[in-house]
N, C-alpha and C positions, 0 to 999 in steps of 0.2 A: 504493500500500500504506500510507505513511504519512496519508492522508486516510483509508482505511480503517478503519485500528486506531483514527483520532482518535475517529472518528465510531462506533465499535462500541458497539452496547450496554452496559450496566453499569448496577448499580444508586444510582449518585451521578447519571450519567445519565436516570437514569427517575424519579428526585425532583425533579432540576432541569425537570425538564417539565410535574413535575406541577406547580409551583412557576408556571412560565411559562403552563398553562391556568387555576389559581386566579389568578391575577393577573389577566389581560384579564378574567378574568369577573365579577371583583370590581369592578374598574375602569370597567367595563358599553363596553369599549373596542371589544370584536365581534371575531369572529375573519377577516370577509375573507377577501375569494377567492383572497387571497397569502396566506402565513405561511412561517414558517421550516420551514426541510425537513431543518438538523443542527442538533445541540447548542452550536454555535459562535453561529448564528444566533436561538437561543432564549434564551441567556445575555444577550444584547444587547437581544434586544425589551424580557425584563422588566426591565430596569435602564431603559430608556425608559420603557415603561411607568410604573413607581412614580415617576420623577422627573416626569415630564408629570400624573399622575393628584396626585400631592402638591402641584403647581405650579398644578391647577385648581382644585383645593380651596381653597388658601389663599387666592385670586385670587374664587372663587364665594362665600367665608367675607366677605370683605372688602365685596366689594357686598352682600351681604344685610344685612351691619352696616349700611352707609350707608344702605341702604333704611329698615332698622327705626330708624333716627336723623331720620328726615327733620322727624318731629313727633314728638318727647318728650314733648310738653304731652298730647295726643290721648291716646297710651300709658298716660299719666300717669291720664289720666279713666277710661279705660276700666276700669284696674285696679279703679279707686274705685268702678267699680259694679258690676264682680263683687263685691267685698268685699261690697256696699251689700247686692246680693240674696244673698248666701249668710248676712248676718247675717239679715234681715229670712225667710227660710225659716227657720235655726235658730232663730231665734226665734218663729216663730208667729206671724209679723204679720197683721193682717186687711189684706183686700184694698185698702179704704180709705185707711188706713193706708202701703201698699206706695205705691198711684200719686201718692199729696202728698209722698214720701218721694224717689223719682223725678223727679216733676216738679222738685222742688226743686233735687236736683243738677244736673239739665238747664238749667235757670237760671243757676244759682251757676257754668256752666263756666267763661264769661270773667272770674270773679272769681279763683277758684281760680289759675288760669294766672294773673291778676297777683300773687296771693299768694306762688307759686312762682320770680317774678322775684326778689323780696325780698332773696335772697342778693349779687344781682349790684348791688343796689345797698348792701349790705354792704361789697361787697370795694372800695368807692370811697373816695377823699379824703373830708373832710370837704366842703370848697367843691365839688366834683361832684355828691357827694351834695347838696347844696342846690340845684344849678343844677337836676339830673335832675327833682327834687321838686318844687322851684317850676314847672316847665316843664310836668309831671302834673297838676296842681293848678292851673294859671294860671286854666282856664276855670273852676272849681268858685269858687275866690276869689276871682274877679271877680263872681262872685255875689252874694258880700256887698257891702252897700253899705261900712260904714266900710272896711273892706280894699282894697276899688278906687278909691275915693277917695285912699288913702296911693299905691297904684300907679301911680296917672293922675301923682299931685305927684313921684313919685319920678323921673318921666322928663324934668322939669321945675325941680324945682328946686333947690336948694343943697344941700340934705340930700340927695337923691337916693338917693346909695351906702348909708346909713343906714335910709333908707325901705326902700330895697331888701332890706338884710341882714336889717330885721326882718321885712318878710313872708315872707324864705325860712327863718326859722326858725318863723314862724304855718304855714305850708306842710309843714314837717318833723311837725309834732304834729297834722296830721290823722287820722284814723283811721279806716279801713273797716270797715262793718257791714254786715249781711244780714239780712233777714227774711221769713221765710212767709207765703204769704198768709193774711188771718185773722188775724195775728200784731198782739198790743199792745201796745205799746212808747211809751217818751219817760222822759227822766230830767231834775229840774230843772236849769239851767244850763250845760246845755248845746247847744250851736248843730249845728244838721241842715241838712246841704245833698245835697239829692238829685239820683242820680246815675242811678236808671234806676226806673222804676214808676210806680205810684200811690199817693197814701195822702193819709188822710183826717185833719186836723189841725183840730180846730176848728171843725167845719162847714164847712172849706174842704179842699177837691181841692188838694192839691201833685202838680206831674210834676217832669218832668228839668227840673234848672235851679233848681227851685223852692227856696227858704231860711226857714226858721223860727225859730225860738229866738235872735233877733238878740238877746236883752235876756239873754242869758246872763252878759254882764258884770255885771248886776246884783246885790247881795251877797243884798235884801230877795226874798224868795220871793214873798211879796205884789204886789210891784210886777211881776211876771213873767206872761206870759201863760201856761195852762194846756200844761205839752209832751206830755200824755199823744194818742198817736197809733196808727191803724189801719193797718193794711198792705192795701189793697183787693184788689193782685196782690204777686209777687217783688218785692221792694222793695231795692235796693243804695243805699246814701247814705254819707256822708262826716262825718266829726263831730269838734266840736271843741270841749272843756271849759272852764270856767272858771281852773282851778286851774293848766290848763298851757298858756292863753293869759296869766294875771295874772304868770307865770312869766316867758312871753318879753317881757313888759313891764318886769318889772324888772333884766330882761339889759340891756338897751338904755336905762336909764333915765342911765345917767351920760354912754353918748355920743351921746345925744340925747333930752335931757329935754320936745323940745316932742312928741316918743313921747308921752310921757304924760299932760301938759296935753291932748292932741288924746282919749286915752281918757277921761281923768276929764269933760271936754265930751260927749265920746257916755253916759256913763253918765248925766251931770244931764239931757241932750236925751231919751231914755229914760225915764226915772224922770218928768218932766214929761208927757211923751205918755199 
């Protein structure tokens, strides 16, 4: 009798049930060839229920974050080119127009993604930050002749640590560029070390590797060979000015003055040629 009157109908009863079928069916849990057969047993499933269904959630919420984390960079681009085509439709772009526009970002991916490291070499020391930099850059500045020259002496000899400190600050004041194909570009006095393409300098073909505008240090515009240049495909290079090389020249000038006997030498060997 007392399990009878537990289990009698009532309408607290017939909420809590209907409670108990919205629940599994929300939960997409299945109602099973078992189920609870009183209200004692129905009490119990949904409180299983919502704690296991909240416990998948959170647990299925979690892997999908890790998933959508795996390439931030990728996420990153992709954004950039819905942005790219929703401006290029509001705007009315001709078709021409659309696919060099495209093409272009398709190129610039792996630049972008280095552009977007930027911060992490922000939040470093000073001295990390140079090692990171010079270490990025080893292969570009050993391209120039006077720079790999200092390089080669710095592993060797007496000055060494000096030599060292100043190409990692020649290495800090690089700078990355980009340009379209078709694109014409060069500015005086300044040095291009190229890092991915083609381009046409002078009647001559530069690829990867290739370095031009060595006589940047020179003050006389005369004496400099012509920088203006053609971008034949995507062109990524590396650049480095006058103004904020003669800079880290005079960083270095008082604790190693043959620094700059060795520059004012390449300037006269230059200006000679």
């Amino acid at each position: 009798q007392s399990i009878r009157a537990k289990t009698k109908d009532s309408p607290w009863k017939l909420y809590l049930t209907c409670l108990y079928f919205t629940t599994y069916t929300i939960t997409s849990v299945g109602y099973g060839d078992i189920g609870p057969v009183n209200i004692v047993e129905r009490v119990i499933c949904t409180v299983i229920i919502i704690i296991s269904g909240i416990s998948w959630a959170i647990v299925l919420g979690q892997v999908c974050g890790i998933v959508a984390n795996l390439n931030s960079s990728e996420q990153a681009f992709r954004r950039t080119m819905d942005e790219l085509n929703h401006m290029m439709q509001d705007r009315v772009m001709p078709e021409g127009l659309r696919q060099r526009l495209r093409s272009f970002f398709l190129s610039n991916k792996a630049a972008q993604r280095r552009a977007g490291q930027n911060h992490i070499l922000a939040s470093m020391s000073p001295g990390l930050q140079g090692e990171v930099v010079m270490e990025i850059n080893r292969k570009w500045i050993a391209s120039v002749s006077f720079l790999n020259q200092i390089m080669v002496e710095a592993q060797s000899s007496d000055l060494g640590s000096l030599f060292t400190a100043f190409v990692v600050d020649v290495s800090q004041q690089l700078r990355p560029a980009v340009h379209a194909q078709s694109e014409a570009f060069g500015v005086p006095q300044e040095l291009y070390i190229m890092i991915r393409g083609l381009v046409e300098q002078n009647e001559r073909l530069h690829r990867s590797g290739s370095v031009w505008g060595a006589d940047f240090v020179l003050c006389d515009a005369f004496l400099q060979e012509p920088p203006w240049s053609v971008a034949l495909t995507y062109v990524e290079l590396t650049t480095l000015n006058r103004e904020a090389f003669l800079k880290v020249v005079e960083k270095h000038k008082d604790t190693c003055p043959e620094l700059k006997r060795r520059v004012r030498r390449f300037c006269c060997w230059l200006a000679f040629q």
